[in-house]
C-alpha positions in Angstrom: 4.2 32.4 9.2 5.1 32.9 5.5 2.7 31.1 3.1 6.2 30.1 0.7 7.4 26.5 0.1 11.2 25.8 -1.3 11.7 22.1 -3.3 13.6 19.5 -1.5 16.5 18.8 -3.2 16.3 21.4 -5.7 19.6 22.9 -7.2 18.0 25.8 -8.5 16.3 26.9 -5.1 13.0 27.2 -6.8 10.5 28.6 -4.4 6.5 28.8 -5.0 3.0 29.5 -3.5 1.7 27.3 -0.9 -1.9 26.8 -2.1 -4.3 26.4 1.1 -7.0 23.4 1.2 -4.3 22.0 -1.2 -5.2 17.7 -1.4 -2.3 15.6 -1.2 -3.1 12.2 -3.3 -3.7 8.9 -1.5 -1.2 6.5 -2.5 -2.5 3.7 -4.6 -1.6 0.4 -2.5 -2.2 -0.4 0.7 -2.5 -3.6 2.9 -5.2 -6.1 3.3 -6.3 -8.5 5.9 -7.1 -11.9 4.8 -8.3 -15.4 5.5 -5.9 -18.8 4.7 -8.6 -21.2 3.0 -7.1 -24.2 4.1 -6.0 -23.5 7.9 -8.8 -20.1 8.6 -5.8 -18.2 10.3 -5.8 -14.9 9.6 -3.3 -11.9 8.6 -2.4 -8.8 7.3 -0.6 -8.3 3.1 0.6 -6.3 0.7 -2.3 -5.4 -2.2 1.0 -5.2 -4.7 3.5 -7.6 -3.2 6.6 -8.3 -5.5 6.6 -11.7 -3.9 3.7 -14.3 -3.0 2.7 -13.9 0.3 2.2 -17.4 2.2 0.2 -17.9 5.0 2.4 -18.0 8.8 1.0 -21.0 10.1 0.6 -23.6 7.2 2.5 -21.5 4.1 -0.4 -22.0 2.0 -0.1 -19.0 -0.5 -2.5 -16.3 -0.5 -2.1 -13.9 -3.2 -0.3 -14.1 -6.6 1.7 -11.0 -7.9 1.4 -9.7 -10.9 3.8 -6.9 -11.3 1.0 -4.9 -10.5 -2.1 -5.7 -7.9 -2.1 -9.2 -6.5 -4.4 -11.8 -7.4 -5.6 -12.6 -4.2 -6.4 -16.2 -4.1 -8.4 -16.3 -0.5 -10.9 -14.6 1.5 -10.6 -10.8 2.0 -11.3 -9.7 5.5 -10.8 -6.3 5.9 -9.2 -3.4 3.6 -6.6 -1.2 5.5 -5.6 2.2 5.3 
């Protein structure tokens, strides 16, 4: 087994060192499980959604984005991932 790496999608063929016990970075979002205030149903959204997530049953909306994280306007359950 060799211990090289080559870059995807490199014209130049570049090839380096695999470093072992190398960390590869969590991403930054990831999806949350909340509570609708005004039916109590629950479900799973986006932590940066580009659009406002609305709740399935009564489309009351649950988070407002923000080009960035979401301002989540009801109860967080349970963070996922």
């Amino acid at each position: 087994m060799s211990d090289t790496f080559a870059v995807v999608g490199s014209s130049l063929g570049y090839e380096g060192k695999l470093v072992k016990g190398e960390l590869i970075p969590k991403p930054q979002s990831s999806f949350i499980r909340v509570k609708c205030p005004k039916c109590g149903n629950e479900q799973v959204v986006f932590d940066r959604p580009s659009v406002a997530p609305r709740c399935s049953v009564c489309e009351e909306q649950l988070a407002d984005p923000t080009g960035g994280k979401a301002r989540i306007r009801s109860e967080v359950i349970q963070a996922l991932g």
